[in-house]
C-alpha positions as CSV (number, residue, x, y, z in Angstrom):
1,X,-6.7,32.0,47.9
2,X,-4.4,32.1,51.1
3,X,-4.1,36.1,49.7
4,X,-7.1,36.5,49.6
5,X,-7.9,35.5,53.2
6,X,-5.0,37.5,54.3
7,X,-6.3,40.7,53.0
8,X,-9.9,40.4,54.2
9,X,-8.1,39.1,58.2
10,X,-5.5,42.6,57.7
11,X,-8.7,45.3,56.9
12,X,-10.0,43.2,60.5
13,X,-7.1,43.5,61.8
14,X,-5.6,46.0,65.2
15,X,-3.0,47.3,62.5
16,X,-4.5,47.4,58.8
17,X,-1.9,49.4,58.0
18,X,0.8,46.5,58.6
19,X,1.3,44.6,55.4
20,X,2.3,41.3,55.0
21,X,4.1,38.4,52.9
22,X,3.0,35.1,52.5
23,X,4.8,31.9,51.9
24,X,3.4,28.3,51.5
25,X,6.2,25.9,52.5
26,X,6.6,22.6,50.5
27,X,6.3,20.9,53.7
28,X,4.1,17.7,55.1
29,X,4.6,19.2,58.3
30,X,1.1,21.1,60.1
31,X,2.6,24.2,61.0
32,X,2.8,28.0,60.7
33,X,4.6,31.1,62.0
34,X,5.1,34.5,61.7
35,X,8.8,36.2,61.3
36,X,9.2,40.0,62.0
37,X,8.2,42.1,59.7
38,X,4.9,40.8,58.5
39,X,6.2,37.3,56.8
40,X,3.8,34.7,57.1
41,X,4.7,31.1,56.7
42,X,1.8,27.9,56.2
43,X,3.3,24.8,55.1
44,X,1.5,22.5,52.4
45,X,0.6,19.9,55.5
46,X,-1.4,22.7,57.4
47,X,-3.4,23.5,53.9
48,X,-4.2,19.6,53.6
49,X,-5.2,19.6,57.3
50,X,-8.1,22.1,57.4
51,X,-11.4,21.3,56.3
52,X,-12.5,25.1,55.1
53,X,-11.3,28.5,54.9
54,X,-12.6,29.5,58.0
55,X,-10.0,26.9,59.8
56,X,-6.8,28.7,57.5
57,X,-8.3,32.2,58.5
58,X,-8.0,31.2,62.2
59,X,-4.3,30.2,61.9
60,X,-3.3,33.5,59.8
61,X,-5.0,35.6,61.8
62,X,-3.5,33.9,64.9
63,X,0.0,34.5,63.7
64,X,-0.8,37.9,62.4
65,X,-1.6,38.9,66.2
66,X,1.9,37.6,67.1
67,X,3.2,40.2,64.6
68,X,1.0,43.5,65.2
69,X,2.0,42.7,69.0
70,X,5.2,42.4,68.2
71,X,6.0,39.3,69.6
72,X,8.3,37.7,66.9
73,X,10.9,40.7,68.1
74,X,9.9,40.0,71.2
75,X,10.7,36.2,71.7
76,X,13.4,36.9,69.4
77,X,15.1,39.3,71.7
78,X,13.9,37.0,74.7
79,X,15.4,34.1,73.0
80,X,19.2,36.1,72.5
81,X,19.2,37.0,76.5
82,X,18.6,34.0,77.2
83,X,21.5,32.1,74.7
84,X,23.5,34.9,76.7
85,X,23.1,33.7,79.8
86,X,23.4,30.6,79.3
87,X,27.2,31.0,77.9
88,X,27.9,33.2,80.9
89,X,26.4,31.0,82.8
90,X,29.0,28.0,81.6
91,X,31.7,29.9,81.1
92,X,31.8,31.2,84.9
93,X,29.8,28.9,87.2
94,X,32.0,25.8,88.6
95,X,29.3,23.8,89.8
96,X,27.9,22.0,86.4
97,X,24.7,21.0,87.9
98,X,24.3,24.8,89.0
99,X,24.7,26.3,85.7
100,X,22.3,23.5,84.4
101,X,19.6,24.2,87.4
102,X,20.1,28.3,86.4
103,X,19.8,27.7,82.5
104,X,16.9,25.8,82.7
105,X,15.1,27.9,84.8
106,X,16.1,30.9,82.3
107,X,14.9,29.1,79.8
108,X,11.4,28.1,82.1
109,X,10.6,31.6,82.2
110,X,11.4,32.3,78.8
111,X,8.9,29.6,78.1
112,X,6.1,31.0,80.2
113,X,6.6,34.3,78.1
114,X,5.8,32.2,75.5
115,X,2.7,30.4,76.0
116,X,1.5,33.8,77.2
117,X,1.8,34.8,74.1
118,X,0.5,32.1,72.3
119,X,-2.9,32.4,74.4
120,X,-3.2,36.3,73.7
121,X,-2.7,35.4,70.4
122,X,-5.5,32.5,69.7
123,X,-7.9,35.0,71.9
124,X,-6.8,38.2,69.0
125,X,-7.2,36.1,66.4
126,X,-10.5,34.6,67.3
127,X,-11.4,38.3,67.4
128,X,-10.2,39.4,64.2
129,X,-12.0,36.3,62.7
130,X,-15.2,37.5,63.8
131,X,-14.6,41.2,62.5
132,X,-13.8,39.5,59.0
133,X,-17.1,37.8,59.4
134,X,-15.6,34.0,59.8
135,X,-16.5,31.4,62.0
136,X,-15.1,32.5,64.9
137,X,-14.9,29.0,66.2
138,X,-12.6,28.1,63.3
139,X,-9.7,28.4,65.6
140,X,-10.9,25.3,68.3
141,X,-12.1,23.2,65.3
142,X,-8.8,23.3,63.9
143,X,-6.7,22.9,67.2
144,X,-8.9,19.8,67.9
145,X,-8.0,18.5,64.0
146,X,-3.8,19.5,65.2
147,X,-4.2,17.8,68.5
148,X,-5.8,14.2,67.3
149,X,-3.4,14.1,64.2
150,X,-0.4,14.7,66.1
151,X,-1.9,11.7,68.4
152,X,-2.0,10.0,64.8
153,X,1.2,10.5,64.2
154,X,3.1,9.7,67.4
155,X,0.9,6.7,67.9
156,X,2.7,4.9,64.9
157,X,4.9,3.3,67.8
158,X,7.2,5.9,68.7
159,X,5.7,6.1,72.1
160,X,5.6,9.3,75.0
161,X,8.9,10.8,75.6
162,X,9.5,12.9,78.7
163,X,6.9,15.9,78.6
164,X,8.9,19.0,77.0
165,X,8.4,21.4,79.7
166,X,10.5,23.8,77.6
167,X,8.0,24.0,75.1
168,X,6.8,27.5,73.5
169,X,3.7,26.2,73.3
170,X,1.1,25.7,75.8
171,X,-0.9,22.3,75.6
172,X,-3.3,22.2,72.9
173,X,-6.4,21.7,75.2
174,X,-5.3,25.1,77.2
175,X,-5.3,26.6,74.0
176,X,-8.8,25.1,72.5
177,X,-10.2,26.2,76.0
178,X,-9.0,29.7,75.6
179,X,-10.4,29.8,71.2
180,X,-13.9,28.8,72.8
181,X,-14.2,30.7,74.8
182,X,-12.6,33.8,73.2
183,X,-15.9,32.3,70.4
184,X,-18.6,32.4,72.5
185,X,-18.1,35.7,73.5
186,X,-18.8,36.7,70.3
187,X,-21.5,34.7,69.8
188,X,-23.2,30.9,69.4
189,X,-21.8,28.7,66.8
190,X,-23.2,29.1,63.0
191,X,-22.3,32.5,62.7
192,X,-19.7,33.4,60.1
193,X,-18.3,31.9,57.0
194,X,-17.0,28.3,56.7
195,X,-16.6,28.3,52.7
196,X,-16.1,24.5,52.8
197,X,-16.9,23.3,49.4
198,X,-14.8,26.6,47.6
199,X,-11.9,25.6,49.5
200,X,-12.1,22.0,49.3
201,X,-12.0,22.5,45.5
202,X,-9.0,24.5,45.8
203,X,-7.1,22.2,47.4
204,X,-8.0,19.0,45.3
205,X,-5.4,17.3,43.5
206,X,-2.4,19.1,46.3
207,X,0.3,17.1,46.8
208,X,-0.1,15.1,50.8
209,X,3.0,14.0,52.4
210,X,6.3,13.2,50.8
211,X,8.0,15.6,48.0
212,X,8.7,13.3,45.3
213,X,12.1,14.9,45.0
214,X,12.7,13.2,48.5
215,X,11.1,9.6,48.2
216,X,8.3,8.3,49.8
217,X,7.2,7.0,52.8
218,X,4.3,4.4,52.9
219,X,4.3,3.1,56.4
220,X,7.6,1.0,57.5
221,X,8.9,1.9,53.9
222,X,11.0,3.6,52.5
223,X,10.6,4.4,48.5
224,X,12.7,6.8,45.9
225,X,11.5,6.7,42.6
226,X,14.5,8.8,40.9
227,X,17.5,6.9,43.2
228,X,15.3,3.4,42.4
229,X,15.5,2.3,45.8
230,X,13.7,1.0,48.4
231,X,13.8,-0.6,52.2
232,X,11.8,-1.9,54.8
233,X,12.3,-0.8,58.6
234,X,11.1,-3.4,61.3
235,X,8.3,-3.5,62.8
236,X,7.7,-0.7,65.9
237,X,10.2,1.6,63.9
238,X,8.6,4.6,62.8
239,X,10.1,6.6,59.6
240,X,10.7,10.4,59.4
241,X,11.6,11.4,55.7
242,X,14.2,14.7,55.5
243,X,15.9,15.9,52.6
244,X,19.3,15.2,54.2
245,X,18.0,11.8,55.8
246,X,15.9,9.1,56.5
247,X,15.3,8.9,60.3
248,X,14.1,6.3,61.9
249,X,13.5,4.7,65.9
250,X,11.5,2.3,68.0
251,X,10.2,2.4,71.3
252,X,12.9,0.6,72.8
253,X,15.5,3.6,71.7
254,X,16.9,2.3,69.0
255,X,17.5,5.3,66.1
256,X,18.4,4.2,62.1
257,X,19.9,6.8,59.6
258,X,19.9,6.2,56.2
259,X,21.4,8.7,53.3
260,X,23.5,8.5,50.8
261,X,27.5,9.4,50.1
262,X,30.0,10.2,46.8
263,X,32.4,7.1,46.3
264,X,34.2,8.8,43.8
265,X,37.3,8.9,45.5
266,X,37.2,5.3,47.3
267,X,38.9,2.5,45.7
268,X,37.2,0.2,47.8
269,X,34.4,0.1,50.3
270,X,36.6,-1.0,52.7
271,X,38.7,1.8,51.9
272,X,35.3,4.2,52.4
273,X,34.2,2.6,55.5
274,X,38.0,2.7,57.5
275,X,38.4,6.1,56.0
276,X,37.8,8.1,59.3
277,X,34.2,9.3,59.3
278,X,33.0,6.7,62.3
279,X,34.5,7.1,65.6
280,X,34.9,4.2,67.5
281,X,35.0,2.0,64.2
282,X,36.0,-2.2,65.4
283,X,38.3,-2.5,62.7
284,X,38.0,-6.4,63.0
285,X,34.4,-6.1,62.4
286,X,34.5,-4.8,58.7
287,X,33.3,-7.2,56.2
288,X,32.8,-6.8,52.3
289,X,30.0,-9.0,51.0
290,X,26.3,-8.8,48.9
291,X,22.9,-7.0,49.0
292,X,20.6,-8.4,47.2
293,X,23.1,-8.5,44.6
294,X,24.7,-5.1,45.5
295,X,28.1,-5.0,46.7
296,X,28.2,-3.8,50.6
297,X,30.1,-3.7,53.2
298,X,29.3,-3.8,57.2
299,X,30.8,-2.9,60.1
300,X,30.8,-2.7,64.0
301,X,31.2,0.7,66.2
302,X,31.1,1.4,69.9
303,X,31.2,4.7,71.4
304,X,30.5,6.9,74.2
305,X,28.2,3.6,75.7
306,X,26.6,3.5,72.4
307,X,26.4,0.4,70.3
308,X,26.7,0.9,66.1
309,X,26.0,-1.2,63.3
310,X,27.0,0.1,60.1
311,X,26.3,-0.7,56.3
312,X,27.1,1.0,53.1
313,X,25.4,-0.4,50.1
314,X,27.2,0.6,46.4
315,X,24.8,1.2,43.3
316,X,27.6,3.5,40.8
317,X,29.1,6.0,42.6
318,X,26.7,6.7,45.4
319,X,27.1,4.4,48.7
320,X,23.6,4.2,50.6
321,X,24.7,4.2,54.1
322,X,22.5,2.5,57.4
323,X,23.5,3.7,60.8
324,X,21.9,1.6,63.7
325,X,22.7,3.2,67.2
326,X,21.3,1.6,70.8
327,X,22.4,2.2,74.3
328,X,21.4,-1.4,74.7
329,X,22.7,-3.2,71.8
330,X,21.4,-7.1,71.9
331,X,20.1,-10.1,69.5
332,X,17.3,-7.7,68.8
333,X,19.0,-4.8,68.0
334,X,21.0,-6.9,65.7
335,X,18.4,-8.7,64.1
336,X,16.3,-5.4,63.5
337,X,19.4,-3.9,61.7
338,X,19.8,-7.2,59.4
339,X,16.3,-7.3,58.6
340,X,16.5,-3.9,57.5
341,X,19.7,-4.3,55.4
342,X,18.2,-7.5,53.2
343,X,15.1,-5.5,52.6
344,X,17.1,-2.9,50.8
345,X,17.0,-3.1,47.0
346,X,17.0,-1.4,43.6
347,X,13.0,-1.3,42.4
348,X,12.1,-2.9,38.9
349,X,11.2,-0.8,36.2
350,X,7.3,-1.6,36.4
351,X,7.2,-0.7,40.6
352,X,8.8,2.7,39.4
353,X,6.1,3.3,36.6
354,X,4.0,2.5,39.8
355,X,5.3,4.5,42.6
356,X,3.4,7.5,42.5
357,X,3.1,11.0,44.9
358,X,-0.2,10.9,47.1
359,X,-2.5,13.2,46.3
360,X,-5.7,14.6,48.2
361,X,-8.7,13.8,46.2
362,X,-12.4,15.3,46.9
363,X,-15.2,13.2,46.8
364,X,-18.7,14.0,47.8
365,X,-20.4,11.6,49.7
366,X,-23.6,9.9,48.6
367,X,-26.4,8.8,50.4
368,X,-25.9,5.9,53.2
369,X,-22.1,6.6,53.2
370,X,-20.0,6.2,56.6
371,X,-16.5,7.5,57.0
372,X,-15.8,3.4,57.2
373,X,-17.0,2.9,54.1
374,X,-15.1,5.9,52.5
375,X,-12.0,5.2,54.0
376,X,-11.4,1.8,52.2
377,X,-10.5,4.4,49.6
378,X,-7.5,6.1,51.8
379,X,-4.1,5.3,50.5
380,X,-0.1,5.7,52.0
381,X,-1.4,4.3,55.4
382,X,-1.7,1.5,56.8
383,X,-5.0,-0.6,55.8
384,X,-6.2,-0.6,60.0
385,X,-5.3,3.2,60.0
386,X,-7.1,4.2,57.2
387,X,-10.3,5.1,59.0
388,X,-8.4,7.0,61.8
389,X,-6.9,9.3,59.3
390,X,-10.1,9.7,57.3
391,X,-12.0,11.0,60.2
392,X,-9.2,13.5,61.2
393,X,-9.0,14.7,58.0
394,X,-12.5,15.4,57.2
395,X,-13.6,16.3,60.9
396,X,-16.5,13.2,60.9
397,X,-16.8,11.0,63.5
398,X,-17.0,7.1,63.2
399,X,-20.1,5.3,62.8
400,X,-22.2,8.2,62.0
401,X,-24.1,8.7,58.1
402,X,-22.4,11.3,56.3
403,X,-24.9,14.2,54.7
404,X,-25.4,13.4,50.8
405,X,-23.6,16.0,49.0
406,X,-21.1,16.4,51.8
407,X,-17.4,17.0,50.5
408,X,-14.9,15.0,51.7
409,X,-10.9,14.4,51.4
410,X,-9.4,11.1,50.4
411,X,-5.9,10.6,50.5
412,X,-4.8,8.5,47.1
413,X,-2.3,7.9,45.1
């Protein structure tokens, strides 16, 4: 289908004659790019994001413009002068808050280039959307979705960090201003092709969020149905599942790791944990005790003004390592790393029969139903977050009926 779309956006395009590889990453993440040379990459979380073909269109033919203006070799090139001043700039400047002030302004500019980019290419793109006779205004419905689900995501109780003003990106209302208006000088809204209920069907049944390959996350919780494992962050921690790690951090600024290691060659876990791999380790500080039944062992570590507390938890020859680090340390950065470690525990037999991936599922809505009616029906989010997500997902707003017939996502497991 994403070939498909791809072929009728190239005949549209300013270079038909360009051809071009697709790749859908196995990835929760919304995001796409282009690499030079025509390869196009859309992750599994941008497919689950978009409400029709019209809104995938917009982001292919968006980073198609980025490679018919040659803008991939461009920042790439951009990119390597800049890496090249910077080392110059270290290597020969005395002054370190000099060479700091003259990188980042390097890399300022290099950032300007950027958005520049980015804002020629949403204006292309809505272009080439029209010539393919889509919805040209595609590309600000689905930069309004991106914008309130990255809100979504952030508001889980990570809180603002210091504005990235390094960012290749400009801010997503800059760039829903420019798709409009790029839109309405084509024409009024309504023209084009949407194809909402043929793409809705093809995406029914996709996997959402977590690869069961790398456990799942449902809220504070942590969940791996192959390993048989499970924890429980604190509340205000918000979880970010990798395949190397689980990352994890509060407003208050303290970060969690947790991942796995080979015991093989450990006779003890006190042998593992004063082996050399933590620097600043309090030797005094290393206790072997239990789990939840699993034998463990804890320590203290202190380094560089940062404040550790360290577990390892043994189930055969894997060692499931916490790593707590604050700049602050304190009875609550304590307590938050105890509560994790007795949370952590091997899963019975019936919750693994149980744990299963989440899925989206398309329903059509019948008549009378509201998005907070539907949303009950939402699963892998919290049970006050349900409706939010819903909404975002299926582009409806709260509070108003829902057209009989209409199609609609749910997220279930």
């Amino acid at each position: 289908a994403v070939a498909q779309v791809v072929g009728r956006l190239v005949e549209a395009s300013d270079d038909p004659s360009q051809a071009y590889r697709i790749t859908i990453l196995n990835s929760p993440a919304v995001n796409a790019f282009a690499l030079p040379g025509g390869y196009l990459y859309v992750t599994r979380g941008l497919l689950a994001l978009a409400t029709d073909t019209s809104e995938v269109a917009a982001v292919l033919a968006h980073e198609m413009a980025h490679v018919t203006a040659s803008h991939a070799i461009k920042r790439q090139q951009r990119a390597e002068a800049t890496e090249l001043a910077g080392r110059v700039l270290g290597n020969v400047v005395r002054d370190p808050d000099q060479a700091k002030a003259a990188i980042i302004s390097s890399q300022l500019s290099f950032a300007r280039f950027s958005q520049i980019q980015e804002l020629e290419a949403d204006a292309v793109g809505v272009r080439t959307l029209a010539r393919a006779k889509y919805d040209p205004f595609a590309a600000a419905r689905f930069l309004t979705a991106m914008g309130r689900f990255a809100a979504f995501q952030s508001a889980a109780g990570a809180g603002k960090g210091a504005p990235d003003f390094l960012s290749s990106h400009p801010s997503t209302p800059e760039r829903i201003q420019t798709a409009v208006r790029a839109a309405r000088q084509i024409g009024a809204p309504g023209l084009g092709e949407r194809d909402r209920d043929a793409y809705l069907t093809k995406i029914d049944g996709m996997l959402y969020g977590d690869d069961p390959l790398e456990g799942f996350i449902r809220g504070r919780t942590f969940l791996h149905k192959a390993l048989g494992i499970t924890f429980t962050a604190p509340p205000g921690y918000v979880l970010e599942n990798s395949p190397e790690a689980v990352l994890a951090s509060n407003p208050q600024g303290t970060a969690l790791r947790f991942d796995g290691t080979d015991l093989t060659d450990f006779e003890s876990l006190t042998a593992y944990m004063t082996s050399g791999w933590i620097n600043g380790l309090v030797r005094d500080s290393v206790r072997e005790h239990t789990v939840n039944g699993l034998a463990a062992v804890t320590a203290s570590a202190v380094t560089d003004g940062w404040s550790f507390r360290i577990a390892v938890v043994r189930i055969g020859r894997t060692g499931y390592r916490f790593i707590f680090a604050s700049r602050n340390g304190g009875s609550t950065f304590n307590s938050d790393y105890e509560r994790t470690l007795d949370t952590f525990r091997q899963l019975t037999p019936t919750e693994v029969v149980r744990l299963r991936p989440l899925r989206i599922k398309v329903i059509r809505a019948d008549a009378g139903d509201t998005a907070e009616r539907l949303a009950v029906g939402m699963s892998g989010v919290e049970p006050e977050r349900r409706l939010e997500l819903f909404t975002i997902l299926n582009q409806v707003e709260p509070g108003q009926p829902i057209p009989a017939g209409t199609p609609l996502k749910l997220v279930v497991d």
